[in-house]
MARVEX-63803 format. One record per residue (C-alpha): residue number from 1; residue in one letter; chain; x, y, z. Coordinates in nm, 4 decimals, always signed. Last residue first. Layout:
! residues N
(r NUM, A, A, (X, Y, Z)),
...
This chain:
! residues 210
(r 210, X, A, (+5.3646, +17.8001, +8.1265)),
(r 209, X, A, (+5.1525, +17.9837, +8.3798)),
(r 208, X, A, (+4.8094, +17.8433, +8.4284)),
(r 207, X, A, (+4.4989, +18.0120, +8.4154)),
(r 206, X, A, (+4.1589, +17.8674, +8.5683)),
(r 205, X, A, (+4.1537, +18.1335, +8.7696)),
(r 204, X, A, (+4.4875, +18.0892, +8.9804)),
(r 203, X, A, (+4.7430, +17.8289, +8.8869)),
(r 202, X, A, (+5.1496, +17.9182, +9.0079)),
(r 201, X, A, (+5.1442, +17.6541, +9.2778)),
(r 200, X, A, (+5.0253, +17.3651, +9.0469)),
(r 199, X, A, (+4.5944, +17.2281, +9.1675)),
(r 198, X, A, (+4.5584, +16.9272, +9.2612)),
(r 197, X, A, (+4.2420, +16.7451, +9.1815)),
(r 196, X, A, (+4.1222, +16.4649, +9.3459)),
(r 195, X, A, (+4.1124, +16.1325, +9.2449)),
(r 194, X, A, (+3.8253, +16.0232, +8.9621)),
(r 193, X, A, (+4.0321, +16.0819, +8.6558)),
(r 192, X, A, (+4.2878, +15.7643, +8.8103)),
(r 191, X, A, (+4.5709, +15.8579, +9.0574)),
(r 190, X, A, (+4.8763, +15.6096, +9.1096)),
(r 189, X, A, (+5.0472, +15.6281, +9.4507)),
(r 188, X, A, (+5.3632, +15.4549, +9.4325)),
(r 187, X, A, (+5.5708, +15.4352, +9.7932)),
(r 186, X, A, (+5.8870, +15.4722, +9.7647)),
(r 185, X, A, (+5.9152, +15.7751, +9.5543)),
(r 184, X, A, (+6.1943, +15.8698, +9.3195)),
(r 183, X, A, (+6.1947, +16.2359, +9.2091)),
(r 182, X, A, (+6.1196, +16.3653, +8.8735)),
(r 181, X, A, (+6.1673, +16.7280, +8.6847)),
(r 180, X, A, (+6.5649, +16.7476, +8.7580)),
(r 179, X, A, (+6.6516, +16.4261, +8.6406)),
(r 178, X, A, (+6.3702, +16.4508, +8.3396)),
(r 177, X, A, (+6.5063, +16.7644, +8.1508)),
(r 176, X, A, (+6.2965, +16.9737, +7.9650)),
(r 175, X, A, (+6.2058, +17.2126, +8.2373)),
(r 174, X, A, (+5.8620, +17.1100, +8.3531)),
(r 173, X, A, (+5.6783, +17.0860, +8.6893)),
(r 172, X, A, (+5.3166, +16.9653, +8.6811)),
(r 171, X, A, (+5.2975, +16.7488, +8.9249)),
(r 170, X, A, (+5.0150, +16.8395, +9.1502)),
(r 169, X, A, (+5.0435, +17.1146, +9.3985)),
(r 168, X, A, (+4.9061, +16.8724, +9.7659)),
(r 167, X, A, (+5.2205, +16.6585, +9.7093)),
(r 166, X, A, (+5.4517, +16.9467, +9.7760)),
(r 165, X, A, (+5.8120, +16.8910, +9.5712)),
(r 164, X, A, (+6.0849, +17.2071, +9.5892)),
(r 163, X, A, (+6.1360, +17.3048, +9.2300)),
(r 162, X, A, (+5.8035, +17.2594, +9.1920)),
(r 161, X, A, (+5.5132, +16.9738, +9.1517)),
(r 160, X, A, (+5.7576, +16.7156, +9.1213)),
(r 159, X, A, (+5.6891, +16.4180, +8.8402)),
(r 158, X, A, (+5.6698, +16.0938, +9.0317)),
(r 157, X, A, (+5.9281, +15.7743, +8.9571)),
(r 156, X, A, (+5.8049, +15.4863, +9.1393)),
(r 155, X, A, (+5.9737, +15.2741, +9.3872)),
(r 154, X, A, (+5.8774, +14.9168, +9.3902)),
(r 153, X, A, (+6.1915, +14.7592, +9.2185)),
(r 152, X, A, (+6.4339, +15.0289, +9.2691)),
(r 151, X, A, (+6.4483, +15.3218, +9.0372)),
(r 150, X, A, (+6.7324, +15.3869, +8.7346)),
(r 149, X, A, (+6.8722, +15.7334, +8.7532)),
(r 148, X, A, (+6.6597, +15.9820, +8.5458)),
(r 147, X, A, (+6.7111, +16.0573, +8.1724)),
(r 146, X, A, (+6.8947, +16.3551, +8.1160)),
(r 145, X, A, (+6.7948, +16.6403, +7.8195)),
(r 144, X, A, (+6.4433, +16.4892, +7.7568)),
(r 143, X, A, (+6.3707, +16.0664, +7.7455)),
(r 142, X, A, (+6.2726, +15.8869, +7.4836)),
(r 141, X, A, (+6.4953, +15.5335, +7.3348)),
(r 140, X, A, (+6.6518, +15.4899, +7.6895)),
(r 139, X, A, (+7.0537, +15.4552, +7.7001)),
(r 138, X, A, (+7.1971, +15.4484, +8.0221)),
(r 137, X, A, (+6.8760, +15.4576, +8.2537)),
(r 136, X, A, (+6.5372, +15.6201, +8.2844)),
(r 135, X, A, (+6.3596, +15.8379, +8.0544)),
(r 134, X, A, (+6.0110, +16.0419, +8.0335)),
(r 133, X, A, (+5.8498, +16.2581, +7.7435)),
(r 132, X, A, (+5.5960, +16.4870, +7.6548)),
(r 131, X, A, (+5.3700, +16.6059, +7.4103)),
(r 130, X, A, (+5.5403, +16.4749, +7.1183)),
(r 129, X, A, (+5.3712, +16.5649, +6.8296)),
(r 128, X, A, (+5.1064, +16.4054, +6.5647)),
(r 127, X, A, (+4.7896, +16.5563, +6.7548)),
(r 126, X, A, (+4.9439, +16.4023, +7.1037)),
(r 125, X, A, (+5.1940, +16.1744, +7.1728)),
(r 124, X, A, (+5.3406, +16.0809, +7.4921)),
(r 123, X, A, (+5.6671, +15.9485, +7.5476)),
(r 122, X, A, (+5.7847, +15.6259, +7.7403)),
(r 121, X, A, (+6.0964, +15.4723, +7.8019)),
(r 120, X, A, (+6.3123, +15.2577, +7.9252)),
(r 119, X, A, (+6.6691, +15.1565, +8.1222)),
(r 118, X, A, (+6.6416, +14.9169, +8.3916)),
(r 117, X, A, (+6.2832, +14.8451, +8.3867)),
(r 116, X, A, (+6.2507, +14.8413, +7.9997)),
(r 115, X, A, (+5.9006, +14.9088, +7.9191)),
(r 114, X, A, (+5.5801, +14.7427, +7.7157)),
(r 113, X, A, (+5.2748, +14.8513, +7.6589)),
(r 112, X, A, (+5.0705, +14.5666, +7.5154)),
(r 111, X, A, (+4.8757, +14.5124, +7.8333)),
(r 110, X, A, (+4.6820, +14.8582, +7.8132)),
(r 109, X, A, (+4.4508, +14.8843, +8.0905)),
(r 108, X, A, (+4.2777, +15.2630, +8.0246)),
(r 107, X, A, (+4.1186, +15.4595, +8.3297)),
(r 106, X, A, (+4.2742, +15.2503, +8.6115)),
(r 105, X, A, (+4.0698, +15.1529, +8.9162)),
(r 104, X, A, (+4.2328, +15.3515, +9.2212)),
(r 103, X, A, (+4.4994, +15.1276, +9.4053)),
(r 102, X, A, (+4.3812, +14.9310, +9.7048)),
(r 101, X, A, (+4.2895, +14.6230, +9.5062)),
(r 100, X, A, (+4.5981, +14.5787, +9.3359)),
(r 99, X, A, (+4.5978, +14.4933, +8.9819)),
(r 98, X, A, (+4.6313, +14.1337, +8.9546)),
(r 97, X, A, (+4.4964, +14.0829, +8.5674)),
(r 96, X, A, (+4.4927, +14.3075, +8.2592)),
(r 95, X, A, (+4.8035, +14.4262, +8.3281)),
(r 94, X, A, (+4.9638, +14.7364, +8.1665)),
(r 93, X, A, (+4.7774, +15.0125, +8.3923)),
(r 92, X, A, (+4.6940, +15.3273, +8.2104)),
(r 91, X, A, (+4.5973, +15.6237, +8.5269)),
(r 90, X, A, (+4.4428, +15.9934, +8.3729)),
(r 89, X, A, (+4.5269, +16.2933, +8.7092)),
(r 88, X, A, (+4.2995, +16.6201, +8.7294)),
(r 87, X, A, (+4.4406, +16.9894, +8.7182)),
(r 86, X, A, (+4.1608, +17.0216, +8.4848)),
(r 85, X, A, (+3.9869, +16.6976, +8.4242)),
(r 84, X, A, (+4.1845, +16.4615, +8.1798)),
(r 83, X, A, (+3.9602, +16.3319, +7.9077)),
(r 82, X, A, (+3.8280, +16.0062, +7.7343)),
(r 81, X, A, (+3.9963, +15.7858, +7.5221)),
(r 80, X, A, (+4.3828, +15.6744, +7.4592)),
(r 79, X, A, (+4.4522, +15.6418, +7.1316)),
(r 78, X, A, (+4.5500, +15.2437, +7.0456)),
(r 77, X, A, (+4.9568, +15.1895, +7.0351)),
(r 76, X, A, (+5.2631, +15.3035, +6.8581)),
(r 75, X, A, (+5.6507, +15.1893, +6.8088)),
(r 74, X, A, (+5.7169, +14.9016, +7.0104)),
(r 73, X, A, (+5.9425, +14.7939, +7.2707)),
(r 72, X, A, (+6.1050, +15.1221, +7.4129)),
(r 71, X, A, (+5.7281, +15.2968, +7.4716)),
(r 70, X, A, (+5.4928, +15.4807, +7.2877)),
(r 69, X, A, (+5.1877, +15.6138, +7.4121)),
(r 68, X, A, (+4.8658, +15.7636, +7.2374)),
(r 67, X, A, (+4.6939, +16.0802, +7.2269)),
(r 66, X, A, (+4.3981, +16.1824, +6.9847)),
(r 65, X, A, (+4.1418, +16.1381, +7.2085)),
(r 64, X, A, (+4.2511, +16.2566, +7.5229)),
(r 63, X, A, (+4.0386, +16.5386, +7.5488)),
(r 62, X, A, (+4.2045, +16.8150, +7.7843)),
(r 61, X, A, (+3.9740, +16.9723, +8.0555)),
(r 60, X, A, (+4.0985, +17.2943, +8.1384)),
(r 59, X, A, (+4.2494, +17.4919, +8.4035)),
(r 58, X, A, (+4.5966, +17.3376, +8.3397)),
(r 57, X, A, (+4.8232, +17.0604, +8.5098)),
(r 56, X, A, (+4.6536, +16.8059, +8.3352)),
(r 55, X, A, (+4.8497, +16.5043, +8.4429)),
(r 54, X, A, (+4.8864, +16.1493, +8.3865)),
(r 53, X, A, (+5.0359, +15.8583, +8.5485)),
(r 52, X, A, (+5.2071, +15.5480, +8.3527)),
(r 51, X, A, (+5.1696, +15.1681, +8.5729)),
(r 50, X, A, (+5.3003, +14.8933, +8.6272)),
(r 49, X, A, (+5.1536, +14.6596, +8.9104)),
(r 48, X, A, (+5.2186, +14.5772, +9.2436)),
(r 47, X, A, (+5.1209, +14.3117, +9.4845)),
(r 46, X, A, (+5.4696, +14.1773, +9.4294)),
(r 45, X, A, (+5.7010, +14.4280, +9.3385)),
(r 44, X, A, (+5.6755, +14.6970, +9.0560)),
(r 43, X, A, (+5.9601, +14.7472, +8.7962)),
(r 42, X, A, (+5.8461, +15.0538, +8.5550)),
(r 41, X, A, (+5.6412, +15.2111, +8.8061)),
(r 40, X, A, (+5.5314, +15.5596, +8.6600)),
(r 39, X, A, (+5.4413, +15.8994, +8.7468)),
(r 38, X, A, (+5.3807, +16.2541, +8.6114)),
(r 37, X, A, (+5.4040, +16.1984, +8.2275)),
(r 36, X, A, (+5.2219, +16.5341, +8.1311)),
(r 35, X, A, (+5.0041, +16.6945, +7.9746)),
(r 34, X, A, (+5.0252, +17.0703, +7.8760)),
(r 33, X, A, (+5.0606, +17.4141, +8.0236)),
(r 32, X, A, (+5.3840, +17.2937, +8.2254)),
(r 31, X, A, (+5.4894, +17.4591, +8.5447)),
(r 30, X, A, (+5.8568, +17.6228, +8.4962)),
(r 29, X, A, (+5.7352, +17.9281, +8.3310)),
(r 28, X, A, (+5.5496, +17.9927, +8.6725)),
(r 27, X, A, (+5.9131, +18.0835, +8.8278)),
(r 26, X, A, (+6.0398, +18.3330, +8.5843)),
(r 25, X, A, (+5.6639, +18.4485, +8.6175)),
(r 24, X, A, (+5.7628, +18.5587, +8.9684)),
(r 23, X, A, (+6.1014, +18.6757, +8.9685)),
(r 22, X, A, (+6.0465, +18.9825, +8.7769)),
(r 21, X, A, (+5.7128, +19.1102, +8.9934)),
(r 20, X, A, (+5.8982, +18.9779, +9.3188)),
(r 19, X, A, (+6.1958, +19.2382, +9.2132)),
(r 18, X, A, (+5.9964, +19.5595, +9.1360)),
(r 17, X, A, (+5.8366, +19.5157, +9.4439)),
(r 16, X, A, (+6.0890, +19.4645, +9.6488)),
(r 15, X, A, (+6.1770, +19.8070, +9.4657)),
(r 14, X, A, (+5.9073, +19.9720, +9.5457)),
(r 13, X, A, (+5.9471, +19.8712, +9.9094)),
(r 12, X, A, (+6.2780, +20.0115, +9.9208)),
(r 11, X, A, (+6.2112, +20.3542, +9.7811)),
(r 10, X, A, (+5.9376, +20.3818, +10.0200)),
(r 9, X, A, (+6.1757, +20.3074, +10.3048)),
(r 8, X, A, (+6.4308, +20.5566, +10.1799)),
(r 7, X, A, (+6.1804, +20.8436, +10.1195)),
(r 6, X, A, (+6.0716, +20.7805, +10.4849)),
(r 5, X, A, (+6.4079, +20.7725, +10.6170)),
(r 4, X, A, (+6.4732, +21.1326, +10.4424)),
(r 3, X, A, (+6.1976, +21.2925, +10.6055)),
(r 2, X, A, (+6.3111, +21.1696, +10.9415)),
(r 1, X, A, (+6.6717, +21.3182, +10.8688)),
């Protein structure tokens, strides 16, 4: 009977085994392996500014070169310049004046991009595709699968780093569809190429599932 325990207990482990080895990379498919849209503040308050959040949620530096934005009000605007860091944040603020002192310095000001507050837009473009893309409202011009519920004025919309958020994993989390991939935040915190990095859960080596 002894014997027979042991063979039982092995058996089980193997098969725990089995199961976290199929589960796992189910998991990591959900973290993106390309830039993303990870926050904005499409109505801010006063003392606030808008603002569109990248993130590089890979182990690479990504040159940004041949990106641009587009948002509900017009159709294309200037490439953005310079890179993303791996697993490293890009910040484009759209006012050239009052940007708040205690926010990080933004990489790119951009005062002709223009969004709807109450239901807008924004998708990025890379090498003549859409990279990514972020909706809020009734009837935004980009957004993927369902747009997210309209934020309050102040309250940002922030890209979640799993399906369970952890500030400290970045915001890379990606499955198409924006009301599951976002969360509102109440307080904005915007993140320039000079913030720390934060590395997705499912990164290890400079690899990233996805």
């Amino acid at each position: 009977m002894a014997e027979t325990r042991r063979i039982w207990t092995r058996g089980t482990l193997l098969a725990i085994a089995a199961a976290l080895i199929c589960v796992a990379p189910a998991w990591a498919d959900d973290i993106a392996d390309h830039v993303v849209v990870s926050e904005i503040l499409p109505l801010p308050a006063d003392g606030q500014a808008v603002f569109i959040e990248l993130y590089n949620p890979t182990g690479r530096d990504i040159s940004l070169d041949a990106y641009f934005l587009r948002s509900d009000f017009k159709d294309e605007y200037p490439a953005l310049s310079g890179s993303i860091p791996a697993y490293g944040f890009y910040l484009v603020s759209t006012s050239e004046e009052g940007w708040p002192v205690s926010w990080p310095t933004p990489d790119l000001v951009a005062p002709m991009l223009e969004f709807d507050p109450v239901s807008g837009g924004v998708a990025l473009i890379g090498d003549g595709a859409t990279v990514d893309m972020l909706g809020w409202g009734i009837t935004p011009t980009y957004y993927e699968t369902t747009p997210c519920n309209t934020p309050d004025t102040s309250s940002s919309l922030e890209r979640k780093s799993g399906l369970s958020h952890d500030d400290a994993d970045g915001n890379g989390y990606d499955t198409d569809n924006n009301i599951f991939d976002f969360r509102v935040r109440g307080e904005p915190e915007p993140q320039n190429t000079n913030s720390d990095i934060e590395r997705p859960p499912s990164s290890a080596d400079g690899i990233t599932w996805g």
